[in-house]
N, C-alpha and C positions, 0 to 999 in steps of 0.2 A: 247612401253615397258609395256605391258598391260597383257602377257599371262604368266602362272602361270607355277612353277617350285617344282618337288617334294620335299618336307622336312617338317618337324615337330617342330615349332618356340617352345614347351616348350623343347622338346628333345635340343635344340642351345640353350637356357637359363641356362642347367641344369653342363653345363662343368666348371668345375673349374679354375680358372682365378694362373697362374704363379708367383709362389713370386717373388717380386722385391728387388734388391741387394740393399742396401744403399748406397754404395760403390764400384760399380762396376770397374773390372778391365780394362772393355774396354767402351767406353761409344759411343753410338748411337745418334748422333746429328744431327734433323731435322731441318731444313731451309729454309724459305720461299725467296722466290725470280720472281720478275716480270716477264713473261715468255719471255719478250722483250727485256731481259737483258738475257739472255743465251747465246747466241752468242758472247757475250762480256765477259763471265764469263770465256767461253772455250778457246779463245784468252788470256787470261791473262799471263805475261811469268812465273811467280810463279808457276804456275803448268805445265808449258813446263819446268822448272827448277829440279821439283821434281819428274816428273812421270818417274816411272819404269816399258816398258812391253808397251803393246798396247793398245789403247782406245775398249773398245768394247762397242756392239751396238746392241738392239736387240728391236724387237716391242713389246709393254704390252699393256695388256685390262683386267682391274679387274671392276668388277660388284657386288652393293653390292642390296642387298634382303633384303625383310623383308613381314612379313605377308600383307594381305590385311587390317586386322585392327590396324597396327601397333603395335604388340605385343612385336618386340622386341626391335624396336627403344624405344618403351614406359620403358623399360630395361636400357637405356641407352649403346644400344649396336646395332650394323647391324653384318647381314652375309655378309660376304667378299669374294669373288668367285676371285682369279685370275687367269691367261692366266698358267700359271705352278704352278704345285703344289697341295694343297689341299687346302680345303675349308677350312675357320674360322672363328672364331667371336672375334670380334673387339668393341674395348670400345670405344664411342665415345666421352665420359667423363673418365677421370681417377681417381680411387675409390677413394671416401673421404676423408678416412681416409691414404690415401700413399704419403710419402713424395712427393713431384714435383717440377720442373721448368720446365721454357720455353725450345722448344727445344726437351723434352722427347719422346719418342715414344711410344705410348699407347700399352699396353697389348694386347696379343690375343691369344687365344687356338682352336687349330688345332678342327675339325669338323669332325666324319664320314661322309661317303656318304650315301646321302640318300637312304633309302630301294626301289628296283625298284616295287616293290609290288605297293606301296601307288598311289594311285587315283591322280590326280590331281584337284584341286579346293577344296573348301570348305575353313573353317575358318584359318586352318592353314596353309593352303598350302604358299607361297612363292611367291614373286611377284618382279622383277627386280625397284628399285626405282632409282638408280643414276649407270652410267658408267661412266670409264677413257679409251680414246685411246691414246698413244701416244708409245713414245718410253722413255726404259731405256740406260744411259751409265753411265759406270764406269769406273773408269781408276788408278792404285795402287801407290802411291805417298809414299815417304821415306821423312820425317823431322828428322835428324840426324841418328839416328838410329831405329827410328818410324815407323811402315808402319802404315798409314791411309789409307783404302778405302772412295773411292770418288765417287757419284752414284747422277744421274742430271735425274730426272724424269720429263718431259714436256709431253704436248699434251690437251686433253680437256677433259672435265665434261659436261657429257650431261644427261639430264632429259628428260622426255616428253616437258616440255613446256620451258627449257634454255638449254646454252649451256656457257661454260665460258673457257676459256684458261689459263693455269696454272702448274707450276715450284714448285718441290720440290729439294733441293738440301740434302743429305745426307751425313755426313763423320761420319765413323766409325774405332776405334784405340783406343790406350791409354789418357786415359783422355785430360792429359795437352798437348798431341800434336794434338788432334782434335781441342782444342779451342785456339791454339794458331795459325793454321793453318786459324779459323773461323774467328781469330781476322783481321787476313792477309787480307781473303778473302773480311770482311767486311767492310777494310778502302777502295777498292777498288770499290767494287760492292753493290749495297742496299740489301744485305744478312741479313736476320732477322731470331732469335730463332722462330718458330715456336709457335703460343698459340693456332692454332688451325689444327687436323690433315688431312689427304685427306678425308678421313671418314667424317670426321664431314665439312668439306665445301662441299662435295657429298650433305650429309643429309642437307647443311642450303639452297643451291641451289633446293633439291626437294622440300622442306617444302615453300622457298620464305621468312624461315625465318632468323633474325639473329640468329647468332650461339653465346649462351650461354656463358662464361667466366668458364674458367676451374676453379679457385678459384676467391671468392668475397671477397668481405669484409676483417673482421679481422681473422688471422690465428686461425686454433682451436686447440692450443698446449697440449691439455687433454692427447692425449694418450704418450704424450715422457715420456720416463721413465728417462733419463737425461736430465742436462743441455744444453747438448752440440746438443743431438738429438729438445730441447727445439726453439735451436736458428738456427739450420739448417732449421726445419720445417717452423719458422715463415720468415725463409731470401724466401727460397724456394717459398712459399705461396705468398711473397709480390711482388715478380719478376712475375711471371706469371699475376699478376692482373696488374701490371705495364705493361707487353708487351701486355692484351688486353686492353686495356684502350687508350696504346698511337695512334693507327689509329682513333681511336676514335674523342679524342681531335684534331690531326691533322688534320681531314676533316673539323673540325668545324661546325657540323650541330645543335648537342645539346651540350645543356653547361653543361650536366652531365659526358659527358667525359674529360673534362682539370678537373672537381671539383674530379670527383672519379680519376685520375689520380696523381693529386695533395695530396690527402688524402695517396694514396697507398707508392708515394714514400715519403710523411711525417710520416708515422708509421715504413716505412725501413730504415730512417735514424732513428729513434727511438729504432729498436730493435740493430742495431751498437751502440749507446751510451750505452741502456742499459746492454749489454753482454759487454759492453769494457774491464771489470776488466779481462776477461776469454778469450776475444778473442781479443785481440789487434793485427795487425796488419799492415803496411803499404798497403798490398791492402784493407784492411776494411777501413783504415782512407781516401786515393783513391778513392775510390768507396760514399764513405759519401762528400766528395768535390766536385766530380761530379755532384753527387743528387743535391747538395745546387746548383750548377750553374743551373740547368735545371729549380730547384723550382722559381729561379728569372724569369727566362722566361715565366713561367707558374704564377706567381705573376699578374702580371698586363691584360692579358686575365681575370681569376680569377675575379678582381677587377672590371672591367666594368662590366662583368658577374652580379653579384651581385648587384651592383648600378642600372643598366637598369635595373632588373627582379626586385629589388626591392623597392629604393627609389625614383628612375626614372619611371615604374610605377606607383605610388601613387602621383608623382607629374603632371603627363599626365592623372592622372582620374580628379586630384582637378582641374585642368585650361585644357581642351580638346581642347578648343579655341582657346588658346592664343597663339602668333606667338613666343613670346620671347622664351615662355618656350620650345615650339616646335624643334625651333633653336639649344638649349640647348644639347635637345635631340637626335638633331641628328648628331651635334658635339660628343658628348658621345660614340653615335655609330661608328661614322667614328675613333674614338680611340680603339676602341671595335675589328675594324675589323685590324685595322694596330697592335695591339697586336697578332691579330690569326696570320697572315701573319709573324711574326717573329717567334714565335711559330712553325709553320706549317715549314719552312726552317729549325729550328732546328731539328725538329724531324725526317724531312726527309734525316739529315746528317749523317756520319759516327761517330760522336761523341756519337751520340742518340746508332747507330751500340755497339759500343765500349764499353758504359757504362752497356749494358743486358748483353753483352758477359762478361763481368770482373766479372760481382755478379753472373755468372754462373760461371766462372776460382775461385772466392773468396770462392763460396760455395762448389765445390769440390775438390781445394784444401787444404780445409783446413789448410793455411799458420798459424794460431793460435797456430797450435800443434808444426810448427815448432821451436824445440832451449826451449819451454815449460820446466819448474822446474816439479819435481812429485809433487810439492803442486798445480800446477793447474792442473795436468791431472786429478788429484785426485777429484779439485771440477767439470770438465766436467765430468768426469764420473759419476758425484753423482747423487742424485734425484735432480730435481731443486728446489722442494719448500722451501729450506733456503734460500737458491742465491733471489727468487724470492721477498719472504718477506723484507728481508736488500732493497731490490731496490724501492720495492713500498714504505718503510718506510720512506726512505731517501726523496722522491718525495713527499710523503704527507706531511713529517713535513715543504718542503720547503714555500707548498703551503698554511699552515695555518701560518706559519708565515707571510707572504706576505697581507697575508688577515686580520692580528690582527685589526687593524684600519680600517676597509674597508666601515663604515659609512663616513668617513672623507678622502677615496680614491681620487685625481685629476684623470683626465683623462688617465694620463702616465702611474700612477701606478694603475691603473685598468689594462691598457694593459699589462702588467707585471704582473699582477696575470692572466689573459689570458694565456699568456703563460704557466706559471706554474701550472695550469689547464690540458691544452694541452697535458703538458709532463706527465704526472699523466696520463692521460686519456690513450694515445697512449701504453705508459707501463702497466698501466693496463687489455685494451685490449687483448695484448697478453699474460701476466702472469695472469688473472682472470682464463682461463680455469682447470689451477692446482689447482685451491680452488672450488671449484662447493657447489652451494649452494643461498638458498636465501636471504644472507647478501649480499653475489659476487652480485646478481644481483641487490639488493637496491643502494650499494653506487654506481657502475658503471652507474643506471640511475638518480642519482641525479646528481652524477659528473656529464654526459651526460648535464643533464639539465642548468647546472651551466656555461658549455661551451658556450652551446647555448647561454644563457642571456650575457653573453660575448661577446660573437660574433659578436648578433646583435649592440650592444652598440659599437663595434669596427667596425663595418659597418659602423655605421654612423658616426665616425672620418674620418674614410677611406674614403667616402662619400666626407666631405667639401676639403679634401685633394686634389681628384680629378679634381672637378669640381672650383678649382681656377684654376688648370694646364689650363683650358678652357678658363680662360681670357686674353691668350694672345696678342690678338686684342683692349682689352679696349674699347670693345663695349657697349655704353651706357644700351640697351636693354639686352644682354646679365648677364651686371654687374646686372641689375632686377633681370631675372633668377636665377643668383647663389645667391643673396641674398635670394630670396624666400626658395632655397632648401639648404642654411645653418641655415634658421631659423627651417626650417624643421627638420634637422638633429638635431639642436639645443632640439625642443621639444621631440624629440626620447629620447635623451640621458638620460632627465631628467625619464621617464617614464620607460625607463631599469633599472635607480638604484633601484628602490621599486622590481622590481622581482628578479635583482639578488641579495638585503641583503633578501628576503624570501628563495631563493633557497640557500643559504649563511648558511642562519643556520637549515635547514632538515639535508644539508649534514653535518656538525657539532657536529650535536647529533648524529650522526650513527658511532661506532663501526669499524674501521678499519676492510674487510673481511679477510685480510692477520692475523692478530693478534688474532681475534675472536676463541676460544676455539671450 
């Protein structure tokens, strides 16, 4: 896949990218699905139940391009060549600033053909980077009075130097009868919202590398001009990080995936509390019940995580020799692993299925508006920065009260202003973007820092908590061990208080950024 193909990679840059509906009438939902599992998806009777008309069948080869010096991968985009049709260009990332979930189907604008004039070779010429062969089928299904198309893309991904096998499933219809159909499919089948598209696993297979996360971090709710588009952006944002994240965690290789996993769906049950006055719902309260069940599961993976990398750690550099402590350690681990392994079964069940698909059904269909008085359509409709203010207010004053005494804090009630740290933080996060400025960015990194010293300090409770669960046995040499490492934890705690009453009162003197003139 070496010899070069006419076109001109600035002339593919320069096409204008298709507005995206907020609300579309028909909704396009892709699907990831093991290619090993196909055969059993098209067996299924639910869709011998519903299909109207014939299966059809046809062979696809799409080939995507890009310059020799990666000109337009560097874009965040390839040329897209398929077997019918016309050429295009394809986002391999979806633009910044556009709402998104999992699931969505990336942008793309048709392409002239190239001028048969042009030379071949040189800087911009075109160069074949990644193929698909396989085959398309589709087959037209009725859910009440719904028609959904149904469209099952298998076959391979080949590069020069790999080759991988791989199942896109497709249904396209009216919203709530695609994802009610999705929800169907994916009690049965390990059907997942898609977080990355054929494009971009083409481009992560030529590269060798991993494929980047369509959103990170915390939502950037800047540009909503409402409430309501405030709190669809950030739900949007935080399901996509949450569907790339969770294979992540599941494989158990690094432990930044259950931590960033755990964070994403801690800030989306954060944005359901904070919107609750405007968006109450039974599938919002649903979908926040779920979350807390999976966050238990992900609690104790989480918890060794952090104890090995960190006070376990430092207790294996202080004593490298010692057998007790050794022991210790590797009891630790063997809990370390039988948390992933629960974990790992969860995420690969149909509940894990169930819960992306619902905060996709929750996010468009916006059940909130249903049975709504005009005094709340009124406040979704409005600018958010009042809504926004009341909510951080409510949150800050919880957390200085909490804090008035916080030289003479016990343990417990430090954990407890922890929290209420946390909740402050995670709201903040996504309502800071409507205040821009550098007050927003002072209290948000002191708050930040305030967490942190928390954290740590709640580490080391978490820490002795653990590592009694380990004395099961009433092993003499053992009961050493954890004594060493609750003395340990012991001298921690004391050494957290002096940083967090300094970081206590930075953030104190500063100025609320919601309230600030």
């Amino acid at each position: 896949m070496n010899h070069p193909e006419d076109a001109e990679a600035e002339q593919a840059t320069e096409v204008p990218e298709p507005t995206m509906a907020a609300e579309p009438a028909t909704l396009e939902l892709e699907l990831t699905l093991p290619a090993e599992e196909v055969p059993r998806l098209a067996h299924l009777p639910i869709l011998a139940a519903l299909r109207k008309g014939r299966i059809s069948s046809i062979a696809e080869e799409i080939r995507w391009l890009d310059t020799q010096n990666g000109a337009v991968m560097g874009s965040g985009r390839l040329i897209e060549v398929p077997r019918r049709g016309a050429r295009r260009l394809v986002r391999v990332q979806p633009p910044a600033d556009a709402p998104w979930h999992p699931g969505m189907v990336l942008p793309a604008s048709p392409l002239p053909a190239p001028p048969k004039h042009e030379a071949a070779g040189g800087a911009e010429a075109l160069f074949p980077l990644a193929a698909f062969s396989g085959r398309r089928r589709s087959q037209h299904l009725v859910l009440g009075d719904a028609p959904v198309q149904l469209r099952v893309l298998q076959g391979h991904l080949r590069t020069v130097m790999a080759e991988r096998e791989v199942a896109r499933v497709t249904l396209l219809g009216p919203p709530m009868a695609v994802l009610d159909l999705a929800q169907r499919l994916a009690a049965a089948c390990p059907l997942l919202p898609s977080s990355l598209s054929l494009a971009g696993e083409a481009l992560s297979l030529a590269t060798g590398q991993a494929p980047a996360p369509r959103r990170r971090g915390a939502p950037d709710t800047s540009g909503a001009e409402t409430l309501e588009a405030c709190f669809t952006r950030a739900i949007g944002h935080l399901l996509e990080v949450v569907a790339h994240y969770a294979p992540i965690a599941r494989a158990g290789a690094e432990i930044e995936g259950v931590h960033q996993l755990r964070v994403a769906m801690r800030r989306l049950r954060s944005v359901l509390k904070v919107f609750r006055p405007v968006t109450d719902a039974p599938q919002g309260r649903a979908l926040d019940e779920a979350l807390q069940g999976f966050l238990k599961l992900l609690g104790p993976a989480r918890d060794w995580d952090v104890f090995l990398a960190g006070i376990g750690a430092e207790m294996a550099a202080l004593l490298p020799d010692d057998r007790r402590m050794r022991s210790l350690l590797r009891a630790a681990e063997a809990e370390r692993q039988s948390a992933y392994r629960g974990l790992a079964e969860a995420l690969e069940g149909p509940a894990w299925r169930g819960l992306l698909l619902a905060g996709i059904g929750f996010l468009l269909g916006r059940p909130w508006r249903g049975g709504a008085d005009p005094a709340r359509l009124e406040r979704l409709d409005a600018p958010p920065r009042e809504f926004a203010a009341l909510a951080l207010d409510k949150r800050w004053r919880n957390l200085r009260k909490a804090g008035e005494d916080i030289e003479e804090l016990e343990p417990e009630a430090l954990h407890e202003l922890r929290l209420d740290a946390k909740r402050l933080r995670y709201a903040a996060e996504v309502l800071a973007p409507i205040f821009p400025g550098k007050a927003t960015r002072r209290f948000q990194r002191h708050l930040s820092a305030l967490q942190e010293e928390l954290g740590l300090s709640n580490d080391a409770s978490v820490a002795r908590v653990l590592i009694q669960h380990l004395d099961r046995d009433k092993d003499a040499s053992r009961a050493w061990a954890i004594g060493m490492v609750e003395g340990w934890c012991l001298a921690r705690s004391a050494a957290d208080r002096d940083a967090i009453l300094a970081i206590w009162d930075k953030l104190g003197s500063k100025e609320s950024f919601w309230s600030a003139d």
